[in-house]
C-alpha positions in Angstrom: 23.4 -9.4 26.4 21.0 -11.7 24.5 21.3 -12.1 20.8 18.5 -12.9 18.1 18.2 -16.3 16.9 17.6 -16.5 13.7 14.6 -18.3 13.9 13.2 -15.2 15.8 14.8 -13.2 12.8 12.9 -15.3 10.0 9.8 -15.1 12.3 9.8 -11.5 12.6 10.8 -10.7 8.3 7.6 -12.9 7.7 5.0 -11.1 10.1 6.1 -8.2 8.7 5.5 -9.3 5.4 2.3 -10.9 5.8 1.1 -7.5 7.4 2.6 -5.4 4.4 0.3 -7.5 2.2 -2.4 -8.0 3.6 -2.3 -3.4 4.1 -2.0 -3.8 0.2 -4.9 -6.3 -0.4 -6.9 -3.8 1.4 -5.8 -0.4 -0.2 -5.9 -1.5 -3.5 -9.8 -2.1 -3.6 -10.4 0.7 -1.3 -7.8 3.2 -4.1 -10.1 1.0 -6.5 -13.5 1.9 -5.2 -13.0 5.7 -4.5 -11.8 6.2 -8.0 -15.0 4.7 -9.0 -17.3 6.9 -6.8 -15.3 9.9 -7.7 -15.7 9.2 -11.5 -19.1 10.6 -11.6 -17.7 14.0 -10.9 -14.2 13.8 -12.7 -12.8 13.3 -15.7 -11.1 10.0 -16.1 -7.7 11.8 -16.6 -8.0 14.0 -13.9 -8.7 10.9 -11.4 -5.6 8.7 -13.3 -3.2 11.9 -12.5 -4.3 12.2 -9.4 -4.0 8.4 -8.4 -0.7 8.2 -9.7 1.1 11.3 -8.3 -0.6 10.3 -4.8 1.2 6.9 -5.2 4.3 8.5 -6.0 4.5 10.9 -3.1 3.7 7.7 -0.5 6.2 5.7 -2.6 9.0 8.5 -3.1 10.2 8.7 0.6 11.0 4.8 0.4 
């Protein structure tokens, strides 16, 4: 049986993290920029309800 160094361990925690970040570098803008095209035909508090309970059903199963 062959065990994980934990180099490999280390190596793997920080690809993961770099590709977690760089998903939220890219949603953030993209949440960003649909709120802005969608503002022309919504009310700012609709689109700030509806931003927020999106985020906390994605964030609620974690």
């Amino acid at each position: 049986m062959k065990t994980a160094s934990p180099d490999s361990a280390t190596h793997s925690r920080l690809t993961q993290g770099v590709i977690l970040m760089t998903v939220t570098m890219l949603t953030i803008p993209l949440v960003d920029g649909l709120a802005k095209h969608l503002s022309v035909s919504y009310s700012p508090l609709f689109l700030s309800w509806a931003r927020y309970a999106v985020a906390c059903l994605i964030v609620l199963p974690f």
